[in-house]
N, C-alpha and C positions, 0 to 999 in steps of 0.2 A: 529547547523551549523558545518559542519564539516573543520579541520582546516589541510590545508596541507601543508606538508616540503619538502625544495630542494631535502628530501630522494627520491621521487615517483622514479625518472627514475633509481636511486641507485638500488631501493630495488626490481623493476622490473629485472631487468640482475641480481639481485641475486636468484632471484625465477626461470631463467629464467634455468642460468648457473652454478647453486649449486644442487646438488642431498642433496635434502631434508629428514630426516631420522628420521619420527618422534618416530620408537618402535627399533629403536639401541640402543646398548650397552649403549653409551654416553648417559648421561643426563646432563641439562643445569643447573646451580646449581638454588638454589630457590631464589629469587628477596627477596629484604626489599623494603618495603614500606615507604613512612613518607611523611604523610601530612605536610604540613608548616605552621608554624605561624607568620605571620598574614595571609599569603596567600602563594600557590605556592603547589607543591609534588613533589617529588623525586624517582625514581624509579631504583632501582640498582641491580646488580647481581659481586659477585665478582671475579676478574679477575683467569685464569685458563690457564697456558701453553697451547699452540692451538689455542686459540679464537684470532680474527682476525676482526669479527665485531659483533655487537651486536643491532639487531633493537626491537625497544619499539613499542609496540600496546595498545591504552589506549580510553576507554571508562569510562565516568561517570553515573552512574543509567540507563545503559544500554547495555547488556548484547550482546557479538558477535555472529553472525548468520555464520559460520565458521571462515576463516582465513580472515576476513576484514580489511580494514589499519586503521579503527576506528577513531574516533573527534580526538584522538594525536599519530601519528606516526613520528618516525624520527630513522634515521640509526646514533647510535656510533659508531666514528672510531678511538676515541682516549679513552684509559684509563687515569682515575684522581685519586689521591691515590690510587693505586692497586684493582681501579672497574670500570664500564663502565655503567658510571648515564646517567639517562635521568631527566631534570629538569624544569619544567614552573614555571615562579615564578609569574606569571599574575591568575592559575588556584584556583577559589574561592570555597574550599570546605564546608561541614557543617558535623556536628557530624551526624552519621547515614548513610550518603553517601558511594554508594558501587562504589569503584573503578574495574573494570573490564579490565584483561589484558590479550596478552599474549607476549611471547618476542621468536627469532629467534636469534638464534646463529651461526655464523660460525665457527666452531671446527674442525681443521686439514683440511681444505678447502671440509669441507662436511655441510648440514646446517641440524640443530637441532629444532625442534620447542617445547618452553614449552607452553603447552594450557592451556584453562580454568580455567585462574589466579581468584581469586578476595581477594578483602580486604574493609575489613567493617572500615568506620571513628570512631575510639573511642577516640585517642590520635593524639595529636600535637606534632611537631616536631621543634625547632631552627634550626636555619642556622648552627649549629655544629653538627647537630645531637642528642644533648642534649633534652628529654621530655621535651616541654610546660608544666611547672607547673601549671598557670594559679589561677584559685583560689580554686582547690582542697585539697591545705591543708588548710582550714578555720579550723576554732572550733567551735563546737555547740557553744560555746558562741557569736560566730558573726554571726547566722545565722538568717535569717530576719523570715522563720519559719524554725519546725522541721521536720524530718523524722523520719518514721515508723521503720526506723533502729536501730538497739542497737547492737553497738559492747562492747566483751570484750578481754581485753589483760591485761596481769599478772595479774588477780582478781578483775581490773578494769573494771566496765561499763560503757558508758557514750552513749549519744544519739549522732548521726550522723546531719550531712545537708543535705540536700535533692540533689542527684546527685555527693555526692562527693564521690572521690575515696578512698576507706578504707581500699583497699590491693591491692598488687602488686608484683609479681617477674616474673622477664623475663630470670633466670637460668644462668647467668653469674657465678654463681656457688652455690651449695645447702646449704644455708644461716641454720644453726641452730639455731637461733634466732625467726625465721619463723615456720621450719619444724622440726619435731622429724622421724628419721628413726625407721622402724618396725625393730626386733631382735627376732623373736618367732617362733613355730609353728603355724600354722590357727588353727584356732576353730570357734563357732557359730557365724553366725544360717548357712554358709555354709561349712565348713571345705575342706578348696580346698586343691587339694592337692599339696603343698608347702610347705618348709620353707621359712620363710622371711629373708630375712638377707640382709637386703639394699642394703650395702653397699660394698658387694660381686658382686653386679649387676647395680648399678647406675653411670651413669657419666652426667657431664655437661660440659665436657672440649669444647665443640666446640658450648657454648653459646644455648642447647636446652638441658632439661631434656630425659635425655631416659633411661628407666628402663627394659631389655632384660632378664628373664626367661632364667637359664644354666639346664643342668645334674647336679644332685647330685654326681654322678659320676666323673666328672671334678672338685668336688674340693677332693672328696676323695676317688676316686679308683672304681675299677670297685667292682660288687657285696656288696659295702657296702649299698647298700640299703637293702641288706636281711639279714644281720648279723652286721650291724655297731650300735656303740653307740651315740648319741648326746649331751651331755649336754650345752649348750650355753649362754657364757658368757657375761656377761653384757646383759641379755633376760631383754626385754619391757613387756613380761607378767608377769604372778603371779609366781612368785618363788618357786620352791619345786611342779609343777603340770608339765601334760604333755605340760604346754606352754612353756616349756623351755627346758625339757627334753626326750627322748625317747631312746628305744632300741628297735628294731628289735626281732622279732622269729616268725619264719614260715611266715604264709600268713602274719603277724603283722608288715606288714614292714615299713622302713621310707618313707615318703614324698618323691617319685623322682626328684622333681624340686626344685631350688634355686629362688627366685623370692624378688620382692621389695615392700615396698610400705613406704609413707609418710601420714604424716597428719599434721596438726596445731591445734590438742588437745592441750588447756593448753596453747596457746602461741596465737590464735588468733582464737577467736571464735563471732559468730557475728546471729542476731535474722532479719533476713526476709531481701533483695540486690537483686541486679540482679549481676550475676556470668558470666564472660567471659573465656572462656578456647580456646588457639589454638593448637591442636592437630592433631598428625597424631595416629591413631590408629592399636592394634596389630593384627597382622597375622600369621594365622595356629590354626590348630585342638585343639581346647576345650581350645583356648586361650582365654582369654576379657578381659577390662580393668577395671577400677576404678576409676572410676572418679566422687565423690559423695560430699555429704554435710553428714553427722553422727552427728547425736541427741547425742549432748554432756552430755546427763543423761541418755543415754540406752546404756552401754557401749557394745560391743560384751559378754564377757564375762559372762553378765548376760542373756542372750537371749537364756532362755533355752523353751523347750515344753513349757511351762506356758504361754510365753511374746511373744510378736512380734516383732519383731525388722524391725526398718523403718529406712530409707535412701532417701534421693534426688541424685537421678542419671541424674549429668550433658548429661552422653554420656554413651550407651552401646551398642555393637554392639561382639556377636560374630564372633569368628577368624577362622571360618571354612568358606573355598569357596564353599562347596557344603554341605545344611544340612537343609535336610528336614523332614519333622515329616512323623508317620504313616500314617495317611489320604492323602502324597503330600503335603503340604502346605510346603513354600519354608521359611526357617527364617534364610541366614546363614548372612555373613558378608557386605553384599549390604540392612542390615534390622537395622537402629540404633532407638534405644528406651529412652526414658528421662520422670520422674518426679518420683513423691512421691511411692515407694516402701511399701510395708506392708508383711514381711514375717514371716510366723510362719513355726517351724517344720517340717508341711505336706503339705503346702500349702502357695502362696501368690497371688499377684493381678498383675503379671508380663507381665500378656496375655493382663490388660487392659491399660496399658501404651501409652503413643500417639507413633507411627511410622512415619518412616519416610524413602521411598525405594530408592537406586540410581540406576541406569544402571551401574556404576565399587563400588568397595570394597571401605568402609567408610578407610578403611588401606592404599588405595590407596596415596592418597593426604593430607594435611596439612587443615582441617577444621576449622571455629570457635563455637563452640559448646557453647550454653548462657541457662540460665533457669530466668527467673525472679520469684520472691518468695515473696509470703506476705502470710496472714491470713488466706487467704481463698480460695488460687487459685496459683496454677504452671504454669506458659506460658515456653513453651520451643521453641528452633531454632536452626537453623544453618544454618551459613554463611549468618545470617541478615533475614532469611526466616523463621516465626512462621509455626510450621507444628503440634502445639496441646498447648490443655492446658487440666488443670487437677482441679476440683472444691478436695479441701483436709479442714479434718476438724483438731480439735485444738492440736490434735495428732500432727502434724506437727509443731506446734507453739512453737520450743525451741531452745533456742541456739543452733547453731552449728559448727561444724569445716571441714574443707577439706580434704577430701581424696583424693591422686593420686598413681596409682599400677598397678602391672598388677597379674593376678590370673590365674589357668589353675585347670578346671575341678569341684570336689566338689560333695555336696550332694544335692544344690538346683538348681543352674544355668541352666541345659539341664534337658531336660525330658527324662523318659526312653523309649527306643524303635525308638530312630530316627537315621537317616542315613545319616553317615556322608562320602561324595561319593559313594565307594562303599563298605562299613562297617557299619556294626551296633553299636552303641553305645558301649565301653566295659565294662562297669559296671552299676550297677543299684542301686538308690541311697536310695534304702532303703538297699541292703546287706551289710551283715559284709564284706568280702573283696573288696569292692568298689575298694577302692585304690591300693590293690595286682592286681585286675583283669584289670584296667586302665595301670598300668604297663607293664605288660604283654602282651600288644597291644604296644606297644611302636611301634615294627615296624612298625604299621599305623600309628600313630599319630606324629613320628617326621619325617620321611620324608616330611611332610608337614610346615615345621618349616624351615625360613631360616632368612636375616640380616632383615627382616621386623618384625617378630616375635619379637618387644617391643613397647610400649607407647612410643611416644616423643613426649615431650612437647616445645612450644616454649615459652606462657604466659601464668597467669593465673592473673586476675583483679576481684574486686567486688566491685559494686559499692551500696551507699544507695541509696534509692526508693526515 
């Protein structure tokens, strides 16, 4: 049934008498969601000098066939604490329920349209906005049966409940209790080329993780990449190796990029969940992200020729908008891949990953990107849509911890010989100058680099099976 509000004749004379302007400048900020508990949802966007009105389009497990006024439409014309909510407190949702939207903004008497919202039910909401607790923090010990799950945190094991929530951060600020930041150069099994230094490139000030890839150059002058020294204090790797230190000479140069990355080694690691991540993913040439599960007993480090080093890759999606291999086939950033990784050396199983293709750039928009994980099988999704799964054998079956980052370039990630626009790859990942000759392309590859070019995160959650 669809349910209409005194907005209709409002919101007609504003489609009628608003020049609508859906690819200007202006963008409408991004809406929170919040389901209610016991019942109800709330749909909001925060207030912005300009805005004048604010109309909600809202569909349950049903998706818009363009600009429809959809089962809940109504025009805000007043802000309530400095936002402009929309609220049912009749609307009875369920866990899994995709809420589908999009909201029309009036901004400086011009009108804005934000499209193709959605948001998956995972969590509840109070009437303060405070998370529904609910009975997610239970203990194994009051669980009527168990899960397949085993978390551990500080050296501790224990078994899980079946569906409870075992982690959680929403980035209000980068909790070191959670998270360890990276401090090194890269190394195996891909050696991208980067330094890590968190911390130099992370913020959370505005309540989302976003970790944005600098020049090396912006923190230390021009040309020290080809003559500079590094030694870096307080390094996360092996002390007294090149994870900490380097110098420059000749083609030997440093790492031109500054880059981030996090994990929860050693602070929360956990054996088979289903993992929810919302993300907006990075943009530009030979960027990608990180967003993985790491087998907490096959450290990087040791993952030399001999060994293989595996990973669960929540989300990957190369940052090139144009990049196609030698035969044409199209793989750039409208192609994201997820599950069980197996790399060696020379070779991995990257080509056999489930896809999943869109009509715009996975960097586009704010996704939720999920994997479930057990013994014997990876099911992956996004935004509530399974688009593969993956049969994996016992190899996979070890604790693990979380990875989120972002990385540019390297010895495995691209193949050699494809084209990216209208340039050829610039190095090849078996020569010794890989990294000198990536360089050296610089004028290709960052003009294609702007404020999109980082990982932002807004959640990540894991739940046991």
């Amino acid at each position: 049934m669809i349910e209409y509000f005194p907005f209709a004749k409002l919101f007609l004379l504003t489609i009628l008498f608003t020049n609508v302007c859906e690819n200007a400048a202006y963008k409408p900020p991004e809406a929170k969601v919040e389901p209610l508990h016991p019942m109800g949802l709330r749909i909001s966007i925060p207030d912005e000098h300009g805005i004048t009105l604010v109309a909600f389009h809202i569909n349950i497990n049903e998706d818009f066939d363009g600009l429809e006024a959809g089962r809940f439409a109504k025009d805000i014309l007043k802000i309530r604490n400095g936002r402009w909510t929309f609220q049912d407190k009749q609307v009875q949702l369920r866990r899994d329920d995709i809420i589908y939207y999009w909201v029309h903004v009036v901004y400086e008497g011009l009108g804005y349209n934000l499209i193709d919202q959605s948001h998956r039910v995972v969590d509840f909401f109070n009437s303060d906005g405070t998370r529904y607790i609910g009975d997610t923090t239970q203990s194994s010990q009051n669980c009527m049966t168990t899960s397949t799950t085993w978390i551990s945190e500080k050296g501790e094991q224990r078994q899980a409940c079946p569906g409870q929530l075992i982690f959680e951060d929403n980035f209000d600020n980068l909790n070191s209790t959670k998270w360890n930041e990276w401090k090194r150069f890269s190394g195996s099994p891909n050696h991208e080329f980067v330094i890590y230094m968190t911390n130099d490139v992370t913020d959370t000030s505005d309540g989302f993780l976003r970790i944005k890839p600098v020049l090396l150059d912006t923190k230390y002058g021009i040309n020290f990449v080809s003559n500079g020294r590094i030694i870096l204090e307080d390094c996360t790797g092996r002390i007294g190796t090149d994870d900490c230190q380097r110098q420059a000479a000749g083609s030997y140069i440093l790492p031109p990029l500054i880059s981030g990355r996090i994990s929860t080694e050693g602070k929360f690691e956990f054996l088979f969940g289903r993992v929810e991540v919302r993300a907006k993913l990075p943009h530009g040439d030979w960027v990608f992200p990180v967003i993985t599960l790491h087998n907490a007993e096959n450290t990087l480090d040791n993952t030399l020729e001999s060994r293989s080093h595996r990973e669960i890759r929540i989300a990957s999606s190369m940052g090139n908008e144009e990049l196609r291999t030698g035969s044409g086939e199209t793989i750039n950033n409208r192609i994201l891949t997820a599950g069980g990784l197996i790399a060696s050396w020379n070779e991995s199983n990257a080509e056999m990953l489930p896809k999943r293709r869109s009509s715009e750039s996975w960097s586009k928009n704010f996704h939720i990107f999920e994997i479930e994980w057990n013994d014997s099988l990876i099911k992956v999704k996004v935004d509530g849509v399974q688009y593969g799964e993956q049969t994996v054998d016992i190899s996979f079956g070890k604790s693990s911890y979380l990875t989120l980052g972002v990385a540019v370039g390297g010895l495995h990630e691209f193949e050699d010989h494809i084209v990216s626009g209208r340039y050829i790859k610039p190095w090849r990942n078996v020569e010794a100058k890989a990294l000198y000759n990536f360089y050296r392309a610089k004028d290709k590859w960052y003009p294609t680099w702007d404020t999109t070019t980082a990982l932002v995160v807004d959640y990540v959650k894991v739940w046991a099976l």
